[in-house]
C-alpha positions in Angstrom: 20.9 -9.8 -4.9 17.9 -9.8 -6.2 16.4 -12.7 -4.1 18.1 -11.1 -1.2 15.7 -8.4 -1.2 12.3 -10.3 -2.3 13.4 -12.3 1.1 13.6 -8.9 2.8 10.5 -7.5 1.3 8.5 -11.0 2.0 9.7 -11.6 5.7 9.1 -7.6 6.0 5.3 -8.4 4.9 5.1 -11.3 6.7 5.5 -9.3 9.8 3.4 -6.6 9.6 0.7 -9.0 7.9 1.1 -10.9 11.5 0.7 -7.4 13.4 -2.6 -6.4 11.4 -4.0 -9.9 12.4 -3.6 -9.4 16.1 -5.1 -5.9 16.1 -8.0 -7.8 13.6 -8.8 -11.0 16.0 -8.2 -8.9 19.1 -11.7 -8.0 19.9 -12.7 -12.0 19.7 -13.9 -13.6 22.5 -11.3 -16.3 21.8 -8.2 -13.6 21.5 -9.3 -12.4 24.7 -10.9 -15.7 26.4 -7.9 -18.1 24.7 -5.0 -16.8 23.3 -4.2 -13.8 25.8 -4.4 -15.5 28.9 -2.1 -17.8 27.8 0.4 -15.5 26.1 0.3 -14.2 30.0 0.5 -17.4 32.0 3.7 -17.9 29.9 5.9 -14.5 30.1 3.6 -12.3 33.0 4.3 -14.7 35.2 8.3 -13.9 34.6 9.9 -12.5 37.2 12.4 -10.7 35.1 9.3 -9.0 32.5 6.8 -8.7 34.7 2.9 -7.9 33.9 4.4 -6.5 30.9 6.3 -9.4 28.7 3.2 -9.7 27.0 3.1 -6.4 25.3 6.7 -6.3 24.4 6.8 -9.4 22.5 3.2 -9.0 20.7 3.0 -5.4 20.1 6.1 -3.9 21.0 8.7 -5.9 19.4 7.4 -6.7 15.7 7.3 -2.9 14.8 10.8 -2.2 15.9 12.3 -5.6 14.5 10.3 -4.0 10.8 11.4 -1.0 11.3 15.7 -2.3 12.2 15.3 -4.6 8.9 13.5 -1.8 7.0 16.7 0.4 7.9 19.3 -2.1 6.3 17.0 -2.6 3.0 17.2 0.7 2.6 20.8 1.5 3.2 21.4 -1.3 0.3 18.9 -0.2 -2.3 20.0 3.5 -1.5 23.9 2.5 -2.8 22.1 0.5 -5.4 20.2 3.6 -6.4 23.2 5.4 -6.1 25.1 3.6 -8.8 22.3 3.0 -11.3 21.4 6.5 -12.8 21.0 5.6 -16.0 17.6 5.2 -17.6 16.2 1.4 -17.5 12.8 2.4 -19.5 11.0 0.9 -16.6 7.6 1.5 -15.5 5.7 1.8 -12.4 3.4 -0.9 -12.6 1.3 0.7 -9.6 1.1 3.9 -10.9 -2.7 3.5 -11.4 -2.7 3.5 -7.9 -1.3 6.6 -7.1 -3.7 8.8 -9.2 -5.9 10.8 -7.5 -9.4 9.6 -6.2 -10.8 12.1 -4.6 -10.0 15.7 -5.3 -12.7 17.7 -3.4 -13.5 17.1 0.1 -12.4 17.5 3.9 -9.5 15.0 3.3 -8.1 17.0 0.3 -6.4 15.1 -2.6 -6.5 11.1 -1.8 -4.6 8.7 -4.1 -6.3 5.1 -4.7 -3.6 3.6 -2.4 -4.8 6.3 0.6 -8.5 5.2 -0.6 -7.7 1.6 -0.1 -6.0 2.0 3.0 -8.6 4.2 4.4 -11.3 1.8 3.3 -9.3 -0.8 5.3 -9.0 1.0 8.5 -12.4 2.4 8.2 -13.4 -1.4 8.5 -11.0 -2.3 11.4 -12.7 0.5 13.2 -16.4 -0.5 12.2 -15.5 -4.0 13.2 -13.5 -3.7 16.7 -16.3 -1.5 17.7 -19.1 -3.8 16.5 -17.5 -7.1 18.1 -16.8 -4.8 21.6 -20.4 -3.7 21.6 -21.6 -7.0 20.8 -19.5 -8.9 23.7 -19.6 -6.4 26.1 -23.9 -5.9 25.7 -23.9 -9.7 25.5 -22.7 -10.6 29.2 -24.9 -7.5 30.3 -27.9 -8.4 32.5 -30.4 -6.6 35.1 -28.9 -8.3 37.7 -24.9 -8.1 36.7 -25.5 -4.7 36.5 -26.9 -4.6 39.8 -24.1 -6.5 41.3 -22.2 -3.1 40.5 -24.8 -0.7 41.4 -25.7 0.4 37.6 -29.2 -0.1 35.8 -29.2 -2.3 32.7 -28.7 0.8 30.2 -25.6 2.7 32.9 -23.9 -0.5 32.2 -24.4 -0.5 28.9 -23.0 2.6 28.6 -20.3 2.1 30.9 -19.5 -1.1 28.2 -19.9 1.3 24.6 -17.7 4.2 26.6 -15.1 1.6 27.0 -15.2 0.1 23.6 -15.1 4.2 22.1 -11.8 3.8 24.3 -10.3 0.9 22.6 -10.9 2.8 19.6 -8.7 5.6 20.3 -6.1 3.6 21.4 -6.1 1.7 17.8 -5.6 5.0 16.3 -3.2 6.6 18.8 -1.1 3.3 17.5 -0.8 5.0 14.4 -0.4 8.9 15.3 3.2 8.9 15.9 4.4 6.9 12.6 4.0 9.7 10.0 5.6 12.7 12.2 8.7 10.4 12.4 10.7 12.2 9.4 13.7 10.3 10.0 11.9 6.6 11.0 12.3 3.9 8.2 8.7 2.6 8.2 7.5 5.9 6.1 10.1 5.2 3.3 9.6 1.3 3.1 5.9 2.5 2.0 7.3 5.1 -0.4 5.8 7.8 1.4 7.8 11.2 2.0 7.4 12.7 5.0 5.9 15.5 4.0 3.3 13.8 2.1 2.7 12.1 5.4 1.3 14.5 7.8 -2.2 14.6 6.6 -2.0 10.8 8.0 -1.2 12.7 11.0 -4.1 15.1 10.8 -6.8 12.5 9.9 -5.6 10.2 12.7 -5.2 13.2 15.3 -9.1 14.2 14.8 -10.2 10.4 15.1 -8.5 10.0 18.3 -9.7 12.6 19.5 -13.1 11.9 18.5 -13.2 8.5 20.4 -11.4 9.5 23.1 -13.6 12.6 24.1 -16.5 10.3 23.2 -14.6 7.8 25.6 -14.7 10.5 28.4 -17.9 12.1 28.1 -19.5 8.9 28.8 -18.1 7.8 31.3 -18.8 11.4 33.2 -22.2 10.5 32.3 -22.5 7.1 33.7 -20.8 8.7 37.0 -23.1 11.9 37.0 -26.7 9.9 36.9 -25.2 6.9 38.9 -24.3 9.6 41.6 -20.4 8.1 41.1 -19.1 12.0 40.7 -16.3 11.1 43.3 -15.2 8.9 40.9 -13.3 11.8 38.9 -10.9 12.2 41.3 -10.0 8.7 41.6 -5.9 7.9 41.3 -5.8 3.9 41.6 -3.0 2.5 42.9 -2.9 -0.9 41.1 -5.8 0.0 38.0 -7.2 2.3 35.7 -6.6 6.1 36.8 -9.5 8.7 36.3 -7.5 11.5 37.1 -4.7 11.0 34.7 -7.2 10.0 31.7 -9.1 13.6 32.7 -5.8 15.4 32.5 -4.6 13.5 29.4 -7.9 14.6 27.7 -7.7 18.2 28.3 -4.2 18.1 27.4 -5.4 16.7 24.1 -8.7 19.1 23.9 -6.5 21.7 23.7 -4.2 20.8 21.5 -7.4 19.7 19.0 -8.6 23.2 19.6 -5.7 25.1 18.1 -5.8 23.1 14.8 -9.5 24.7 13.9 -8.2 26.4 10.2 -9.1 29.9 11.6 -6.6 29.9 14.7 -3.6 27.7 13.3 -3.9 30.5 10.1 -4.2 33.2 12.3 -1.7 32.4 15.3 0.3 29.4 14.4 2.8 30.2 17.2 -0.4 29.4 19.1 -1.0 26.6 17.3 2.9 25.3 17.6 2.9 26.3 21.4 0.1 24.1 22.5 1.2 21.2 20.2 3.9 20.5 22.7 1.2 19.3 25.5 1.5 16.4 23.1 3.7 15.4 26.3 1.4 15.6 29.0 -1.5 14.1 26.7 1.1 10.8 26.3 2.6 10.5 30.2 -0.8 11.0 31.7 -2.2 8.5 29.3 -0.3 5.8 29.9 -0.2 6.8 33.5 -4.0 6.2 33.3 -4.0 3.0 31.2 -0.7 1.6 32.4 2.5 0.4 30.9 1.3 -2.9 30.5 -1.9 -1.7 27.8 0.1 1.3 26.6 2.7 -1.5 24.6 -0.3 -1.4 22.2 0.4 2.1 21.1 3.8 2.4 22.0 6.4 1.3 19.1 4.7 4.4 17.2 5.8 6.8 19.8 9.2 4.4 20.4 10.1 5.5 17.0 9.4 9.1 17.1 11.1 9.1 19.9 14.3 7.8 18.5 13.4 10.5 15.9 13.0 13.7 18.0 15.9 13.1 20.2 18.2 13.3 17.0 16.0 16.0 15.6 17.1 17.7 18.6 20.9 16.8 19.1 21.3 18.4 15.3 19.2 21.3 16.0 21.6 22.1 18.3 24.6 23.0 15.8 24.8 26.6 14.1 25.4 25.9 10.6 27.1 27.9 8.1 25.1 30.5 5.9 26.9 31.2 3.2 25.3 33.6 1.1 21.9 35.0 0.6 20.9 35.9 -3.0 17.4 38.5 -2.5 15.3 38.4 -5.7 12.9 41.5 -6.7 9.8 39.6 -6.3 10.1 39.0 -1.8 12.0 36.2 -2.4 15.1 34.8 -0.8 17.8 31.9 -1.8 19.6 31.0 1.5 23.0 29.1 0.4 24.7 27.1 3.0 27.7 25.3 3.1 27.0 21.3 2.7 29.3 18.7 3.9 30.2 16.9 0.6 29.2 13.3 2.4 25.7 14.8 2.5 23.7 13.2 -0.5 20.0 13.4 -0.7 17.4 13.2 -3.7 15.8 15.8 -5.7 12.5 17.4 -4.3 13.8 17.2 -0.4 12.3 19.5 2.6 15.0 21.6 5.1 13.2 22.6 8.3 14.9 25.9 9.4 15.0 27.8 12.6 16.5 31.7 12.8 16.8 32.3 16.4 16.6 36.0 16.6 13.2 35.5 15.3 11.7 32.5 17.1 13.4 30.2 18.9 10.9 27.6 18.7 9.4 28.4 15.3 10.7 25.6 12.3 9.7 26.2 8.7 10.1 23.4 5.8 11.3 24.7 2.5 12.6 23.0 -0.7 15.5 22.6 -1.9 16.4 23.8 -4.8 20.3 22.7 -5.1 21.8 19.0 -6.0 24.0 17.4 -3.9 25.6 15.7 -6.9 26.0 19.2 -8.9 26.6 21.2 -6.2 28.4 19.1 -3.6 29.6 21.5 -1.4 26.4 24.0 -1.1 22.5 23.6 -0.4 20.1 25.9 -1.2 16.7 26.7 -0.2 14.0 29.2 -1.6 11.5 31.2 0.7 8.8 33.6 -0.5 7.7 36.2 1.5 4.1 35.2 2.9 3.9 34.8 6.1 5.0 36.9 9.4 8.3 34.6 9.5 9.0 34.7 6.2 8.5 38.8 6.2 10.7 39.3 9.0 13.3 37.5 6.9 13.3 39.2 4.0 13.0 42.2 6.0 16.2 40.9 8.0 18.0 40.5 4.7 17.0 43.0 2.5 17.6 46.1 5.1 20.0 48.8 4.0 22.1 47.8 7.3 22.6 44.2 6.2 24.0 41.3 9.3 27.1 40.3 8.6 25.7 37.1 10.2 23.1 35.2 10.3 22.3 32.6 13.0 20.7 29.6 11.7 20.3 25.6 13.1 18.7 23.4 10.8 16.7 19.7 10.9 17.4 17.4 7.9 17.2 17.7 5.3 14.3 14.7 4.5 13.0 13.5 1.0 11.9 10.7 -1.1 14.2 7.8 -0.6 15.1 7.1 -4.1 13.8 8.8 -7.5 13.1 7.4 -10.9 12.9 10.7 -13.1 15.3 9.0 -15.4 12.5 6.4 -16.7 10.1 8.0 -18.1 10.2 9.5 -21.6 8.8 13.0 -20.7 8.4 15.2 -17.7 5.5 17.6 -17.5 5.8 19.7 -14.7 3.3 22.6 -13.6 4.1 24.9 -10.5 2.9 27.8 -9.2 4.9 31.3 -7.7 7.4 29.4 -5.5 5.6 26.1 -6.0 8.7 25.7 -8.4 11.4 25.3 -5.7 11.0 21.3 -6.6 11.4 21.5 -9.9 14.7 23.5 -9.9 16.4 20.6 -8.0 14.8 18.0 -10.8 16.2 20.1 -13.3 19.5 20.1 -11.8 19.4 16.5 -11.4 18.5 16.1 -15.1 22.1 18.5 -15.8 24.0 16.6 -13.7 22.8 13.2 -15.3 23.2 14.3 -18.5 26.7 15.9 -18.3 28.4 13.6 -15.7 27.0 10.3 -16.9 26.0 11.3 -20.8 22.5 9.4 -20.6 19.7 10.2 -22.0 16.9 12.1 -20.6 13.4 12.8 -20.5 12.0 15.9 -22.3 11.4 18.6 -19.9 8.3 20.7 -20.1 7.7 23.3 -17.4 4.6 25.1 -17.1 5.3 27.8 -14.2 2.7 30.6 -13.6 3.7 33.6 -11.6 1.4 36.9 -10.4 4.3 39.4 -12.0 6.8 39.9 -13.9 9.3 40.2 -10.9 9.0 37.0 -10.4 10.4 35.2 -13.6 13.8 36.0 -12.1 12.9 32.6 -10.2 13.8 31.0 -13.3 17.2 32.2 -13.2 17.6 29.4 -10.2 17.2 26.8 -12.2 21.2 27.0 -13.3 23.6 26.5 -10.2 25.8 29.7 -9.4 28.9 29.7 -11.4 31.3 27.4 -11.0 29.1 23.8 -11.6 29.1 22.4 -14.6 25.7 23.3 -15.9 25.5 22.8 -19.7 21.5 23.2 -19.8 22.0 22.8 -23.6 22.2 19.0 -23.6 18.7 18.5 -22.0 15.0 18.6 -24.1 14.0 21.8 -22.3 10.6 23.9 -23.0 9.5 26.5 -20.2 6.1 28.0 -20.8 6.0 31.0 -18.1 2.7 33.2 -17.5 2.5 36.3 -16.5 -1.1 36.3 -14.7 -1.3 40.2 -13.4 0.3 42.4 -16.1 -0.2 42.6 -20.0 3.8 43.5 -20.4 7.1 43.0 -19.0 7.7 45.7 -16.5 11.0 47.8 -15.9 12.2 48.7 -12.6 15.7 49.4 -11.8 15.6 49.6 -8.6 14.4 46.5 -7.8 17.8 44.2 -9.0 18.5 40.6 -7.3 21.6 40.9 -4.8 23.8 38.4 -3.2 25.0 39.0 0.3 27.6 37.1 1.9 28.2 36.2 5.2 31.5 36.4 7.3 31.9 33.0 8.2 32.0 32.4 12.2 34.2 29.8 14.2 31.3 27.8 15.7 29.4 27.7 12.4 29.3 24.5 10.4 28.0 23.2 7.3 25.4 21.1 6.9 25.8 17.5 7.6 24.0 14.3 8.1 23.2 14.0 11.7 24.0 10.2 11.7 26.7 10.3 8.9 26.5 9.0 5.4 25.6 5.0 6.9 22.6 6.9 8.6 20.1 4.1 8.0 22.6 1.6 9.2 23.4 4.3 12.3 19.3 4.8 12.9 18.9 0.8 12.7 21.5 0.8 15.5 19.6 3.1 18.0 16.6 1.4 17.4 17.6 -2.2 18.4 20.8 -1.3 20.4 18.2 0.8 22.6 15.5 -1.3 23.0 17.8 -4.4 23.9 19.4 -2.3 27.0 15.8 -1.1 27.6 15.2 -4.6 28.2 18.2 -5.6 30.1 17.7 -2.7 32.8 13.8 -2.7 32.9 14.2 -7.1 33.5 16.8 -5.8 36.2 14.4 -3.6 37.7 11.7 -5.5 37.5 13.4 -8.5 39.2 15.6 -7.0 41.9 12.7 -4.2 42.7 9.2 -4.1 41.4 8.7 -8.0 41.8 9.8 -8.3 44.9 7.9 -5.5 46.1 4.9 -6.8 44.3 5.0 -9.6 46.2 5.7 -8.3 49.5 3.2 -5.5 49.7 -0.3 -5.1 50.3 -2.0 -3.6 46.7 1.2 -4.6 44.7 3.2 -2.2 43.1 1.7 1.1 42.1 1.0 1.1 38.8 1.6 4.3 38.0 5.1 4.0 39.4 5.8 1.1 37.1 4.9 3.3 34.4 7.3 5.9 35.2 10.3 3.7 35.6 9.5 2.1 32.2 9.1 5.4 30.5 12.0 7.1 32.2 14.0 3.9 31.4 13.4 4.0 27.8 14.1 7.7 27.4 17.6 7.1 29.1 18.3 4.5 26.7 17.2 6.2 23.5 19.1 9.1 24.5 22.4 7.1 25.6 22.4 5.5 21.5 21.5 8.3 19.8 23.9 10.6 21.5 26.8 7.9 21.0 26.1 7.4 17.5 25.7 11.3 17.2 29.4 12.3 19.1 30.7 9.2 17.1 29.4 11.3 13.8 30.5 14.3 14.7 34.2 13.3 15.1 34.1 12.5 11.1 32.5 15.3 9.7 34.9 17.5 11.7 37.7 16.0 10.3 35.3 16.3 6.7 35.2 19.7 7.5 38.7 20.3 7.0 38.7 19.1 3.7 35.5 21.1 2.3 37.0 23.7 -0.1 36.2 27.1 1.0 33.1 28.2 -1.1 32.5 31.9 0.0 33.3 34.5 -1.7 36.6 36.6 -0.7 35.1 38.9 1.7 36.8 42.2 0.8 39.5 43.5 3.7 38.6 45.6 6.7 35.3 45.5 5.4 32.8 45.1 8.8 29.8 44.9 6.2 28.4 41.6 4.4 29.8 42.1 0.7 27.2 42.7 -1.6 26.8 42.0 -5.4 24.8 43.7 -7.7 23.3 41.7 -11.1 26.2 42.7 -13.6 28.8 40.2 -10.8 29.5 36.7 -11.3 26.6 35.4 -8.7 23.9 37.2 -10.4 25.5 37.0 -14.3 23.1 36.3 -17.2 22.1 32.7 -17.5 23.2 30.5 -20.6 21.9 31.5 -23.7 20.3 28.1 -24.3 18.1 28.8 -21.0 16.5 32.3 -22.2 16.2 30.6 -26.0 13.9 27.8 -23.7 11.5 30.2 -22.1 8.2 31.5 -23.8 6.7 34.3 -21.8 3.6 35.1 -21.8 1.3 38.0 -20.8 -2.1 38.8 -19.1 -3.1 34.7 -19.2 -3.3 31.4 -17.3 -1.9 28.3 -18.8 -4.4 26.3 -20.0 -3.6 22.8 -19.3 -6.4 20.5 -21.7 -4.7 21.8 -24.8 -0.8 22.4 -23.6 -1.2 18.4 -23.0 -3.2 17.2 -25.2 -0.8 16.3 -27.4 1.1 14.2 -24.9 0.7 10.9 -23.4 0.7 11.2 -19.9 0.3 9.9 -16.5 -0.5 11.9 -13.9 0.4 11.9 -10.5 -0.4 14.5 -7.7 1.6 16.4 -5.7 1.9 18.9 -3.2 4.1 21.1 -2.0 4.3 24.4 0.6 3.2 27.0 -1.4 1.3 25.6 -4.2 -0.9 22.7 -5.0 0.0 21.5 -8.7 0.5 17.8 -10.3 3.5 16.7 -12.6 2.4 14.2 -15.1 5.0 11.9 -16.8 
């Protein structure tokens, strides 16, 4: 098996190491001169392809073939994972790598892999523009540039506007890959989706940058070449002014919400205005057509794929349990899981409460196990924000719901975890920031009771403003009922108290449970694509994109050729856009919702067989049932849990001498609420 997957992994390299050179030679004279003309003469001049058969085979068609073989390597090595818990003593041999390079700065914390990368793309850049400039200035004369009506210098800026243009287009390629949470590509890379959206970020302001850049000079070259008129130019069979002007301001926009001081201050401003990320995408590749827009498109393909299923399981209502309220403005929200539903320790849920925004979704960790706790997920939310407050408001009112409507997207994590290898754990969290660590914890009970194999010592350094809040450390057991014998695992917890020189009594401020009466339509939490979901995802991707090219080659050859042909200017460009897009949308959504109804049918005959895991709701009762401390959701932890902690009082941790006595390796990390590093 082993050479099964080196084969995978090298034919998987091979690829994309094929895909980098095209984008590297593409700014050659002989790419361009040699190599594309005759990629055209051979599958342009198709009648059943079109103009576009080159950019499906070159640029279309490698990403999504990586991305279909990336989803069956991972569906294996995910049941291989599954069935080797045990501790093999291995080590990362690139975990030099992943240390942190750069700390401090406008990129926040970069690893050396993100500095090498960076360093590498940084160059692409640096080179496509230089070799652009270089041919484009090269062919530029006095007289060529009279033959269009420009001076030397208006042509030569005509020639660097458009090469500023190529260069957003190489980074619009990437945008869409790391906002993919479900796509295959992030995994294969070992990159969480959460870790990924500062990829996002970077790329969104460099596109940006180049495209504006793009725009302004070419408004330039019209305004002192008294071209104005040009603006409002719509080709019918070439580039469209009007749609690139619209597709910028669409993106201006959008750019202008993320300054720090308006997505802080009014992020439902900043989420609003993030959907033009529509308009910004149809009007560009209305003004570049569908034929150059296969450059940048397998990115947004696969998100695509990926917000269509975000969407169908949005849709479902899922079953809130129970809500445990802690004295520190902090909430555990327990729903009922599908017991099919597996996913690794550290894992995101994205959650949406209607009857607060419809359109507003928060990520929060979760803190249960799906191997512990196979019929419940939990997350932890901390009072901070607006949303967050008018939760815990929700929750904690003396005229509690009796319901709670919630849908839910996920949830998404690491695709596999090696906690088991190392020797010790060092973990340092902050407030909430230790939402994470509770579901590594339980991962380290479950491994050590189900399985009886070693593990790592645990040391957890957790720092919290007030004494309220080390009742978060009574999360890090399950609720009664899993087998949680904390005993068996090397555990030290060094808490600080940062705000008070003493522990601090007040009874009126006790944790509660509420639970929820259960509703008809409510369901628990399942996989949106089953437990096969990379084999599912793999599925849509190529099943799509094959009937993609079966209707747009039926199209194209019964309709657009023929008209091509016969009329005078061709076929509008724009048009031919269209069809492809609205082609590909009907085919992503006929897969995905197939494979989704197909789902469904299983986990409601699942459902059947989940055990009922709320509490018996008392009789007649119209109000939630509510526990106090001294009932069996809120009892006293283990012994062995309070003989682990060491409180202390009026301090900070200090990290240099807590680990100087360890060997370690460190490796960054960050999470919603606080920034902090675990170091094995």
């Amino acid at each position: 098996m082993k050479m099964i997957w080196a084969g995978i992994r090298l034919l998987l390299m091979t690829v994309l190491l094929g895909y980098a050179m095209v984008w590297i030679v593409m700014p050659t004279k002989t790419f361009k001169r040699t190599w594309l003309p005759n990629l055209r003469k051979k599958l342009n001049s198709s009648t059943y392809f079109g103009k576009q058969g080159t950019g499906f085979l070159v640029y279309l068609f490698p990403i999504l073939f990586v991305a279909v073989v990336g989803c069956v390597y991972l569906h294996f090595r995910k049941r291989s994972d599954d069935s080797k818990l045990e501790s093999n003593g291995k080590k990362n041999r690139l975990v030099t790598l992943k240390k942190p390079m750069l700390v401090k700065g406008p990129l926040g914390i970069v690893s050396g892999t993100e500095l090498a990368f960076l360093i590498m793309f940084v160059a692409l850049l640096i080179w496509s523009f230089s070799v652009y400039l270089f041919n484009g200035f090269s062919t530029i004369t006095p007289q060529s540039a009279a033959k269009k009506g420009l001076k030397e210098w208006q042509a030569k800026l005509a020639s660097a506007s458009l090469s500023l243009g190529l260069l957003g287009n190489i980074c619009l390629t990437l945008l869409f890959l790391p906002v993919a949470r479900g796509s295959s590509l992030l995994p294969l890379f070992g990159l969480p989706s959460e870790a990924s959206i500062k990829y996002h970020i970077w790329l969104g302001h460099t596109v940006l940058v180049f495209l504006t850049a793009h725009g302004l000079g070419y408004i330039t070259l019209w305004s002192v070449s008294n071209q104005i008129s040009a603006m409002l130019e719509w080709a019918r069979d070439d580039i469209s002014n009007v749609a690139g002007e619209l597709s910028l301001l669409s993106g201006l926009v959008m750019w202008a919400t993320t300054y720090p001081g308006i997505r802080r201050k009014m992020f439902e401003l900043f989420l609003y205005t993030h959907y033009l990320y529509i308009l910004f995408m149809v009007f560009f590749i209305f003004h570049v057509g569908i034929s150059f827009a296969c450059l940048m498109l397998p990115g947004f393909y696969l998100f695509l794929v990926d917000r269509f299923l975000r969407f169908l399981q949005s849709r479902q209502r899922v079953r809130l349990v129970s809500a445990r309220i802690l004295p520190c403005d902090t909430v555990e929200l327990n729903f009922s899981k599908n017991p099919r539903l597996s996913y690794n320790p550290t894992s995101i849920l994205f959650i949406n409460v209607p009857s607060i925004s419809g359109l507003q979704w928060h990520p929060f960790t979760i803190t249960s196990n799906s191997n512990l706790e196979p019929e419940k997920l939990s997350v932890l939310i901390k009072s901070g924000g607006s949303w967050t407050r008018k939760l815990h408001q929700m929750l904690s009112s003396p005229s509690s719901i009796d319901r709670l409507e919630v849908s839910v997207e996920g949830p998404y994590g690491p695709a596999s975890t090696h906690f088991l290898r190392h020797d010790q754990l060092v973990m340092v969290s902050g407030g909430s920031g230790i939402a994470p660590f509770i579901s590594i914890i339980r991962e380290l009970i479950f491994a050590s009771t189900t399985y009886k194999c070693k593990t790592p010592e645990v040391i957890l350094v957790c720092a919290f403003k007030k004494s309220s809040e080390l009742t978060m450390l009574d999360l890090l057991l399950p609720i009664s009922g899993s087998p949680s014998d904390i005993s068996k695992l090397q555990l030290k917890i060094e808490a600080f108290v940062t705000r008070e020189k003493g522990p601090t009594t007040d009874s009126s401020k006790t944790p509660q449970a509420i639970w929820f009466n259960p509703h008809a339509t409510d369901a628990p939490i399942s996989a949106i694509l089953g437990p096969n979901s990379w084999l599912w995802l793999g599925a849509i991707i190529s099943s799509s994109f094959i009937i993609f090219l079966i209707i747009i080659g039926l199209i194209t050859g019964y309709y657009i050729y023929p008209t091509d042909q016969n009329t005078e200017g061709g076929f509008p460009l724009a048009f031919r856009s269209f069809l492809n897009m609205l082609v590909i949308c009907i085919c992503i959504a006929m897969t995905a919702s197939a494979a989704v109804l197909w789902n469904k049918k299983q986990n409601a005959r699942d459902v059947k067989q989940i055990q009922n895991v709320e509490g018996p709701t008392p009789a007649g009762s119209p109000q939630p049932w509510v526990y106090r401390a001294d009932r069996e959701l809120e009892s006293v932890p283990h012994q062995s849990l309070f003989q682990a902690i060491n409180v202390h009082y009026g301090e900070r941790p200090d990290l240099k001498s807590m680990l100087a006595l360890t060997r370690i390796i460190m490796i960054w990390c960050l999470f919603y609420d606080y920034s902090f590093l675990i170091k094995l």
